[in-house]
SEDO-198565 format. One record per residue (C-alpha): residue number from 1; residue in one letter; x, y, z. Coordinates in Angstrom, 3 decimals. Example, Ala and Ser with C-alpha at 12.3 -4.5 7.8 and 13.67 -1.06 7.14 Angstrom:
// residues 2
<node nr="1" rest="a" xx="12.300" yy="-4.500" zz="7.800"/>
<node nr="2" rest="s" xx="13.670" yy="-1.060" zz="7.140"/>
//
This chain:
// residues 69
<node nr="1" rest="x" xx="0.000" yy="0.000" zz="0.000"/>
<node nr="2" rest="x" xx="1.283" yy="3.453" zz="-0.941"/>
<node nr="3" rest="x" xx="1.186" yy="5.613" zz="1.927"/>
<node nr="4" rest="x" xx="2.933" yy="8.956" zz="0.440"/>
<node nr="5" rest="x" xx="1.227" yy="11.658" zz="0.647"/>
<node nr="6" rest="x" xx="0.041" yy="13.445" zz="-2.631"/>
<node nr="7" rest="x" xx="-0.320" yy="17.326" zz="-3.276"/>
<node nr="8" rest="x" xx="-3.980" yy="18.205" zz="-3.310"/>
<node nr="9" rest="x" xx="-5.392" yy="18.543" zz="-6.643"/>
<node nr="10" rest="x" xx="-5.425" yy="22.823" zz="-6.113"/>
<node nr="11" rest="x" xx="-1.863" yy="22.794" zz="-4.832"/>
<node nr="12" rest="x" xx="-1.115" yy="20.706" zz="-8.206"/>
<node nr="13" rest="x" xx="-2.402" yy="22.926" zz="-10.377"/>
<node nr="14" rest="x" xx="-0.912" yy="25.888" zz="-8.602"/>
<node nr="15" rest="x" xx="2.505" yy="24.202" zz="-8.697"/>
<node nr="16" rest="x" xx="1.904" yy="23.325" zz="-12.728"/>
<node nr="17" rest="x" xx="0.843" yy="27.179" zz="-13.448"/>
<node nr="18" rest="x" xx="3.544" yy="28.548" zz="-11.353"/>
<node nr="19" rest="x" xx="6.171" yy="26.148" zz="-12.941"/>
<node nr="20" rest="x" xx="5.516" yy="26.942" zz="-16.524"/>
<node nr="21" rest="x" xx="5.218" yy="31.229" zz="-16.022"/>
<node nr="22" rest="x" xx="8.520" yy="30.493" zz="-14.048"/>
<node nr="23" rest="x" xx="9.859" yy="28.652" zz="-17.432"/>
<node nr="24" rest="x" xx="8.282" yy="31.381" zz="-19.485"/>
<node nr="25" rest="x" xx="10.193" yy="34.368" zz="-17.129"/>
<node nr="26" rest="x" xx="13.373" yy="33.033" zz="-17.165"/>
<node nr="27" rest="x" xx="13.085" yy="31.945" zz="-21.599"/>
<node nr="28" rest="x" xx="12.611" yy="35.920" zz="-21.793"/>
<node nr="29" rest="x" xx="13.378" yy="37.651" zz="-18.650"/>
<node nr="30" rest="x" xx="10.112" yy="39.093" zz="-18.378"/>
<node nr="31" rest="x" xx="6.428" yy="38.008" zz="-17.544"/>
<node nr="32" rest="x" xx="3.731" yy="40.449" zz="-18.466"/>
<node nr="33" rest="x" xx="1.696" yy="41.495" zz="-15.614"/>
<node nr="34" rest="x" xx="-1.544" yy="40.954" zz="-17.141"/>
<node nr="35" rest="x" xx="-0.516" yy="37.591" zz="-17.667"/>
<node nr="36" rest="x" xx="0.371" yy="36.893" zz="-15.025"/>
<node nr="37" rest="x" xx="-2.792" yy="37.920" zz="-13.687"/>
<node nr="38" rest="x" xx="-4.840" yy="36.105" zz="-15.674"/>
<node nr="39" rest="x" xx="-3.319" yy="32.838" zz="-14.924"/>
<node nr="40" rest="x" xx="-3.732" yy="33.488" zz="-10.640"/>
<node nr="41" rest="x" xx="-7.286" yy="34.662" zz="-11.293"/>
<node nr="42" rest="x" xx="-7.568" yy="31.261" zz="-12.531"/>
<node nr="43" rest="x" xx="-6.367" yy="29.380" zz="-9.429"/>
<node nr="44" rest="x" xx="-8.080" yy="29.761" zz="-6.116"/>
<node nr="45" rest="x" xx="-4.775" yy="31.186" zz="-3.404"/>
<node nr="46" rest="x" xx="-5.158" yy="33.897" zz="-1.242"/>
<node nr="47" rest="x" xx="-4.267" yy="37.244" zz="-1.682"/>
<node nr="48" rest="x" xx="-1.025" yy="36.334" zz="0.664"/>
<node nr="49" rest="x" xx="0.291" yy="33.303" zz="-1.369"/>
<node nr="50" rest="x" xx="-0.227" yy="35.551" zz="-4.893"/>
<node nr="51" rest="x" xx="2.322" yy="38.328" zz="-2.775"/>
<node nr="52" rest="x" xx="4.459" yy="35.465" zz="-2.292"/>
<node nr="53" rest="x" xx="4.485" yy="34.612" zz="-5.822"/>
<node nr="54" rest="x" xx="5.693" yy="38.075" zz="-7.070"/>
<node nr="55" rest="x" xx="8.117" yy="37.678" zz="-4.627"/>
<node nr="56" rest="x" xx="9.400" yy="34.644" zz="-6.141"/>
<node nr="57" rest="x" xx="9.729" yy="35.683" zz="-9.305"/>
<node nr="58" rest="x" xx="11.371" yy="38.747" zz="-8.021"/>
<node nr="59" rest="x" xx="14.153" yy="36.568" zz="-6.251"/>
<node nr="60" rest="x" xx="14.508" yy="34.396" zz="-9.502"/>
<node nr="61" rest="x" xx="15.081" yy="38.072" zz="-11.090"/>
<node nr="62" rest="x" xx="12.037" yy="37.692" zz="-12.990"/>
<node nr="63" rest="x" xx="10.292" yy="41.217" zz="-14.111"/>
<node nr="64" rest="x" xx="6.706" yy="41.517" zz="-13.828"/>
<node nr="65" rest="x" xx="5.969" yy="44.243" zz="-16.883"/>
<node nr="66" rest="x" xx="3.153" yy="46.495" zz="-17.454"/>
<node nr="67" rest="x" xx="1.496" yy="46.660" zz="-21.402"/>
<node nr="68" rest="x" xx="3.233" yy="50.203" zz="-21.058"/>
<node nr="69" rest="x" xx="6.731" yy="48.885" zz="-20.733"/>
//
């Protein structure tokens, strides 16, 4: 019997979302904020876990750009 714990199914998608806009941001050193947005409007994490996910992209020197920029 398998005993290990999996993710639950929100915190998979989360981690699938977050993994490819991390793959995108790092391919061209940019993200566009309003897609960025789009894809966390998507997911249901509270308004503490999205600050935590500009600040990763932040540490990973990822930009978050306006359509202006």
């Amino acid at each position: 019997m398998n005993n290990a714990k999996k993710p639950a199914k929100g915190t998979e998608d989360v981690h699938t979302v977050l993994q490819n806009l991390i793959a995108k941001g790092r391919k061209d050193g940019v993200l566009q904020a309003s897609e960025l947005n789009a894809e966390l409007e998507k997911l249901d994490i509270s308004p503490a876990k999205i600050e935590e996910v500009y600040e990763k992209f932040d540490n990973l020197g990822i930009q978050i750009v306006g359509a202006d920029l």
